[in-house]
Each structure stands twice: as structure tokens, then as C-alpha cells.
Backbone as JSON, one array per atom type, in Angstrom:
{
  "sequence": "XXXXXXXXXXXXXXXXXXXXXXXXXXXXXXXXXXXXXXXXXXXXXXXXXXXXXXXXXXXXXXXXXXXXXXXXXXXXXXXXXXXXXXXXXXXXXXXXXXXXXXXXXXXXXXXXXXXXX",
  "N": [[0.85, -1.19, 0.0], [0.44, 2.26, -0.87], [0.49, 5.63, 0.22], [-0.11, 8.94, -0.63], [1.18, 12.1, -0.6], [-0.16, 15.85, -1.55], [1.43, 18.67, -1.79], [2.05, 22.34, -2.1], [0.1, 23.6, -3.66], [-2.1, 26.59, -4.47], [-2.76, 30.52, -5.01], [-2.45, 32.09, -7.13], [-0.97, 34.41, -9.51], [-1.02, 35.54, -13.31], [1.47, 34.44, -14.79], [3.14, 33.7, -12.71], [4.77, 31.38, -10.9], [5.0, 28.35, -9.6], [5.27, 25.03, -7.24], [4.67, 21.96, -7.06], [4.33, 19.36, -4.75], [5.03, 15.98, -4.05], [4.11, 13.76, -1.51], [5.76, 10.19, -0.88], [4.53, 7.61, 1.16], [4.43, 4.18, 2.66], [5.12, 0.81, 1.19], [7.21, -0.46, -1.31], [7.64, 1.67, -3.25], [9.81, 2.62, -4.55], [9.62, 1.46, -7.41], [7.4, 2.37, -8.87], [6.32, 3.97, -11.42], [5.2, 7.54, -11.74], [2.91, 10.3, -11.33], [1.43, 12.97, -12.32], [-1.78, 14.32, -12.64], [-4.49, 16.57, -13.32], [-7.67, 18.24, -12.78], [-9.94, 20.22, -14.11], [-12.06, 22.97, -13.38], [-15.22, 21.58, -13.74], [-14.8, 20.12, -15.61], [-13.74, 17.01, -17.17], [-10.77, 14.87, -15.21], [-7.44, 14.98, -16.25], [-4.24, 14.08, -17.75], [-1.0, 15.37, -17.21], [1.7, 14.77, -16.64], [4.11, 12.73, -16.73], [6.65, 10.56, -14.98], [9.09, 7.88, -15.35], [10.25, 5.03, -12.76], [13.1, 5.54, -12.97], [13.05, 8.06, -13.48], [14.36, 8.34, -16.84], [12.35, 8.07, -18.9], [10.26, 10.97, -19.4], [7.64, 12.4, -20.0], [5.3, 14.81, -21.32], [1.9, 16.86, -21.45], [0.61, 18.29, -24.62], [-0.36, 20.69, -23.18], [1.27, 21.74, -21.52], [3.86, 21.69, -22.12], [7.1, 22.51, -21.93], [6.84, 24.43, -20.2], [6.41, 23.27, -17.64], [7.94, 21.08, -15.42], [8.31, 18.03, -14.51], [9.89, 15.92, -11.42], [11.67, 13.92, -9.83], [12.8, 12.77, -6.48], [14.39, 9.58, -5.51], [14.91, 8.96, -3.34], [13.97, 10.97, -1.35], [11.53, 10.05, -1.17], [9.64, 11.47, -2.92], [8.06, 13.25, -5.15], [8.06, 16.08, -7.46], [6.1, 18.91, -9.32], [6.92, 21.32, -11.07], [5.82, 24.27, -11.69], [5.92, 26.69, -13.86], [5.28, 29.99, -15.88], [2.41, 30.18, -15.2], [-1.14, 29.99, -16.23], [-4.3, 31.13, -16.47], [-6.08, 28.93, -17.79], [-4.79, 27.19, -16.31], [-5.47, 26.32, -13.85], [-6.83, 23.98, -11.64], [-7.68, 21.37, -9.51], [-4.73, 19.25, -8.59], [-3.46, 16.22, -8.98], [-1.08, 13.85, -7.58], [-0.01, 10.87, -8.58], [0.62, 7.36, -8.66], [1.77, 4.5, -10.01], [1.74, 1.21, -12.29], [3.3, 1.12, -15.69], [0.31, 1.99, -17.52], [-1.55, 2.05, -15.94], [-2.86, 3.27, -12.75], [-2.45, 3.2, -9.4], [-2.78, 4.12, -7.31], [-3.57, 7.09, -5.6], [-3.3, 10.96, -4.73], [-4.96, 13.56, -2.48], [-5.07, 15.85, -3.87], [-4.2, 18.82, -4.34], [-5.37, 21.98, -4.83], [-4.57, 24.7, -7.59], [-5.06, 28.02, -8.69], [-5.23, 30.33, -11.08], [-5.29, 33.3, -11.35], [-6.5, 36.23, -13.41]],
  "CA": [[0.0, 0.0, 0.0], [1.37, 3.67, -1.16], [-0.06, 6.94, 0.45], [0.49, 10.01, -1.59], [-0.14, 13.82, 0.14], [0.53, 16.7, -2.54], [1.15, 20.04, -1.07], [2.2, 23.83, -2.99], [-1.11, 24.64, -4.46], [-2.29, 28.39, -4.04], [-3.44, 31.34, -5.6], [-0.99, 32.78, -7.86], [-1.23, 35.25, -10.43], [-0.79, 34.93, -14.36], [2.99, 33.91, -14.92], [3.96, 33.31, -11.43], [5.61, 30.1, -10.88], [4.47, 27.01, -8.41], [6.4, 24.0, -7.35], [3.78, 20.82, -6.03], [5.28, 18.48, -4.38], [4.17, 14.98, -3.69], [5.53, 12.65, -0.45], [5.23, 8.88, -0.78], [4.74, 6.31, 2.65], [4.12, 2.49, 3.03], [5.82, -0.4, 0.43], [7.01, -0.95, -2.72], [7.99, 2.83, -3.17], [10.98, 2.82, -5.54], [9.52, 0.8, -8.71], [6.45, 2.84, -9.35], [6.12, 5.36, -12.76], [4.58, 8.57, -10.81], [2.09, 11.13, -12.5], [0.58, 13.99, -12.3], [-2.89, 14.65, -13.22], [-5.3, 17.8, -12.7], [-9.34, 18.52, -13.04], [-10.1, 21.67, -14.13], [-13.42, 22.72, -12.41], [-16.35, 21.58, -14.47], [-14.13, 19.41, -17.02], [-12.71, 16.3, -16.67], [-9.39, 14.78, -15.03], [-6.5, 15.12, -17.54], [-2.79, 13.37, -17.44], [-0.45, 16.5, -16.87], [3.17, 14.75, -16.93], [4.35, 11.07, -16.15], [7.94, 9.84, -14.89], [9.31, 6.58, -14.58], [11.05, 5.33, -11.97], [14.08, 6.09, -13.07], [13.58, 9.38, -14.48], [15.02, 8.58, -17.98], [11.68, 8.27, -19.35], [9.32, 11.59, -19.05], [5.95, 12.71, -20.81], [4.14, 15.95, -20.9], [0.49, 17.57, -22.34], [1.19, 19.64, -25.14], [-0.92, 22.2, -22.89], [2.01, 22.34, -20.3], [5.24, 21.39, -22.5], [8.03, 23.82, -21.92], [6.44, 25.51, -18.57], [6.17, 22.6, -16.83], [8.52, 20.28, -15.47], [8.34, 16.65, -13.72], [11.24, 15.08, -11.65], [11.79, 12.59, -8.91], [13.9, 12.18, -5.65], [13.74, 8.63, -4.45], [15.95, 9.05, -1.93], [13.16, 11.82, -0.74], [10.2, 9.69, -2.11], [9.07, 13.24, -3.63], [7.55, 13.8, -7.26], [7.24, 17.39, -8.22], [5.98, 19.47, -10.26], [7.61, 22.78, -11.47], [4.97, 25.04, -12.81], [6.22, 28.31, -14.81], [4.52, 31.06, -16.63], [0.78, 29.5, -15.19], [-1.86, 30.83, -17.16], [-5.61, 30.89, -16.24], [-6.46, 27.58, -17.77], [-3.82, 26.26, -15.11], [-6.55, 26.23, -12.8], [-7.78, 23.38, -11.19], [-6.96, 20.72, -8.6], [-3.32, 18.15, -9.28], [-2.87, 15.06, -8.13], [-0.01, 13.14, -7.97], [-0.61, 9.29, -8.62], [1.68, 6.26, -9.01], [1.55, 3.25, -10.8], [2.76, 0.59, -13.1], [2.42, 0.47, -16.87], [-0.65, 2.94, -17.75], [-2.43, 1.89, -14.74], [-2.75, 4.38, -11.52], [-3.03, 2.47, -8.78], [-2.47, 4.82, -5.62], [-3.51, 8.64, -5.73], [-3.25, 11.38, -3.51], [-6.12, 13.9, -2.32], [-5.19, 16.28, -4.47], [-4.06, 20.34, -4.19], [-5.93, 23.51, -5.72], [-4.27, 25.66, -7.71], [-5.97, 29.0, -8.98], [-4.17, 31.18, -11.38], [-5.43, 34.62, -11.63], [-5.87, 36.81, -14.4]],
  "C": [[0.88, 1.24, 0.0], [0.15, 4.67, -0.67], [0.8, 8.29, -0.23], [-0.07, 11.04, -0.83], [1.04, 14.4, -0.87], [0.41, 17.95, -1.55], [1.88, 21.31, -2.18], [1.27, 24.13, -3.88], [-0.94, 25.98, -3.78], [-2.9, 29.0, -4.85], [-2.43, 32.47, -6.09], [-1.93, 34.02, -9.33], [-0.7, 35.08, -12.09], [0.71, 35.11, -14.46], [3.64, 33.91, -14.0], [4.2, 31.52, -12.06], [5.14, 29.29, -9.23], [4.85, 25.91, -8.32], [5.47, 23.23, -6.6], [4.52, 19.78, -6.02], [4.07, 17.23, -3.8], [4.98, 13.9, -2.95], [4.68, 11.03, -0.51], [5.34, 8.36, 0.7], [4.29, 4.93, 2.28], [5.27, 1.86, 1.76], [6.06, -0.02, -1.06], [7.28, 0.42, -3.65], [8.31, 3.22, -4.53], [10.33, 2.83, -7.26], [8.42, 1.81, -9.52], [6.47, 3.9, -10.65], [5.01, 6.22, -11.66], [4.6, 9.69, -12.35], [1.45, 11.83, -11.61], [-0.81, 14.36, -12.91], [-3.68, 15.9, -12.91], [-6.97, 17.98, -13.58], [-9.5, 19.85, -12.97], [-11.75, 21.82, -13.58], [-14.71, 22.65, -13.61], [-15.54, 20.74, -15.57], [-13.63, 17.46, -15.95], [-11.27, 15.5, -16.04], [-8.48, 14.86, -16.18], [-5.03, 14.73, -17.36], [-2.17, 15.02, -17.94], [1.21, 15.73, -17.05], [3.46, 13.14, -16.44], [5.91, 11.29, -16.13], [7.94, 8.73, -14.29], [10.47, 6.59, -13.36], [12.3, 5.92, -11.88], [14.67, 7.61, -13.1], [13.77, 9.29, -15.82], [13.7, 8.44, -18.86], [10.17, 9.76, -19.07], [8.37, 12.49, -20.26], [5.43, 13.76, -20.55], [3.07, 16.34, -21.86], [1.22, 18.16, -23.3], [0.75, 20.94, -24.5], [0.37, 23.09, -22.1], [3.94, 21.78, -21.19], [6.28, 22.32, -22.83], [7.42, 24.92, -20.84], [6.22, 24.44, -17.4], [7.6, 21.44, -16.45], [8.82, 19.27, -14.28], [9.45, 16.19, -13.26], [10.88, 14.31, -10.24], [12.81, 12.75, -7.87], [13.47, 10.77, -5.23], [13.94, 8.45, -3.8], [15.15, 10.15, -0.88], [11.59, 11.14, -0.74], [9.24, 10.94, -2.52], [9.28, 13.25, -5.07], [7.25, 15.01, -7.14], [7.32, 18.03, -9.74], [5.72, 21.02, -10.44], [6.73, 23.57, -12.39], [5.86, 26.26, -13.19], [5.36, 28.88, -15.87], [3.31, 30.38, -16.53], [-0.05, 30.77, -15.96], [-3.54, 30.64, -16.51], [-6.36, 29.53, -16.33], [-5.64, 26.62, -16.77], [-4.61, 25.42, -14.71], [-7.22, 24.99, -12.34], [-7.08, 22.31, -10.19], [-5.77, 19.64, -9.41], [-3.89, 17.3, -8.12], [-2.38, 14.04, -8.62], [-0.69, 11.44, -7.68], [0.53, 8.34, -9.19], [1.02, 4.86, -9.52], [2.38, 2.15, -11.45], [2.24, 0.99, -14.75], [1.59, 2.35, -17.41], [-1.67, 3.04, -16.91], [-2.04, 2.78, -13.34], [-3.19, 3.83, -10.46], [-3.97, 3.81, -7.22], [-2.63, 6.5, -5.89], [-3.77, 9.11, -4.24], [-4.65, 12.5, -3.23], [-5.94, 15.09, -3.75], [-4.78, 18.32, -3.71], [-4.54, 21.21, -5.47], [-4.56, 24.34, -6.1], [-5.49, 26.57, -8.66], [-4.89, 30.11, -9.49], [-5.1, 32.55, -11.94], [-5.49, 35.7, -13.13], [-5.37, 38.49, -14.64]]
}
């Protein structure tokens, strides 16, 4: 069993910058591919960035490619994610989620962000 808590949402303004961070606990830690997802309010969830365990494989939206950026400590069990120049459509809750494969097993509650215009 993996518990995920995300924390650095907020209420930022258009091209501020936001860094969410996501801490793993319980088993099995290391192996997992870890992702980011976010629900904009009134839309559906949406895949936002994937890394594998390693790192050497990573994936982003075209909405967020080149302002966004995914990385890994596992030595911290911490996934974040490096927002830059947010924009209005930013807007909506993340949450970080781990898995194998294309499958998500383990997510976390999730953090608001709200980007201003």
C-alpha cells in the first residue's frame, strides 16, 4: 500500500511560478512510474506529466510542455511538479498518482491551484 499527500497549491497570479510536491509512505515505493494529473473545475481529469522510476523516461500535455517540469527524488520519495509562466487555464486541482504500466493504482487527495488573471 502507497499513500500520496501533494502540497504547494495556491493562488498565484498569471505567470507566477508554483512547485507541487508529492511525499510517498508504506511499500514498494521505488519501482512505481509517478504522475501527475489535474481537473479543471467543471471538465474532466487530464494526465499533466508522467515519470518513470528512473527518471530517464518523461511525458508531458502539449498544454504544459516547456512551462512545466516533472522530476523525482527517491531518496526523498518526492515527485514534483515545477509550474512556470501558469496561465488561467492552469486552474484546477493536481494530483499526484503512481503506478505501473498505464495503470494508476495509488492517488493522492489532491491540491488547488488558482491562477489569476
Amino acid at each position: 500500500q502507497v499513500q500520496l499527500v501533494e502540497s504547494g497549491g495556491g493562488l498565484v497570479q498569471t505567470g507566477d511560478s508554483l512547485r507541487l510536491s508529492c511525499v510517498a509512505s508504506g511499500r514498494h515505493y521505488a519501482t512505481y512510474v509517478a504522475a501527475w494529473f489535474r481537473q479543471p473545475p467543471g471538465k474532466e481529469r487530464e494526465s499533466v506529466a508522467t515519470i518513470s522510476w528512473s527518471g530517464d523516461s518523461i511525458w508531458y500535455a502539449d498544454s504544459v510542455k516547456g512551462r512545466f517540469t516533472i522530476s523525482r527524488d527517491n531518496s526523498k520519495r518526492t515527485v514534483y511538479l515545477q509550474m512556470n509562466d501558469l496561465k488561467p487555464e492552469d486552474t484546477a486541482v493536481y494530483y499526484c498518482a503512481y503506478g505501473l504500466g498505464n495503470t494508476y493504482t495509488y492517488w493522492g487527495q489532491g491540491t488547488r491551484v488558482t491562477v489569476s488573471s
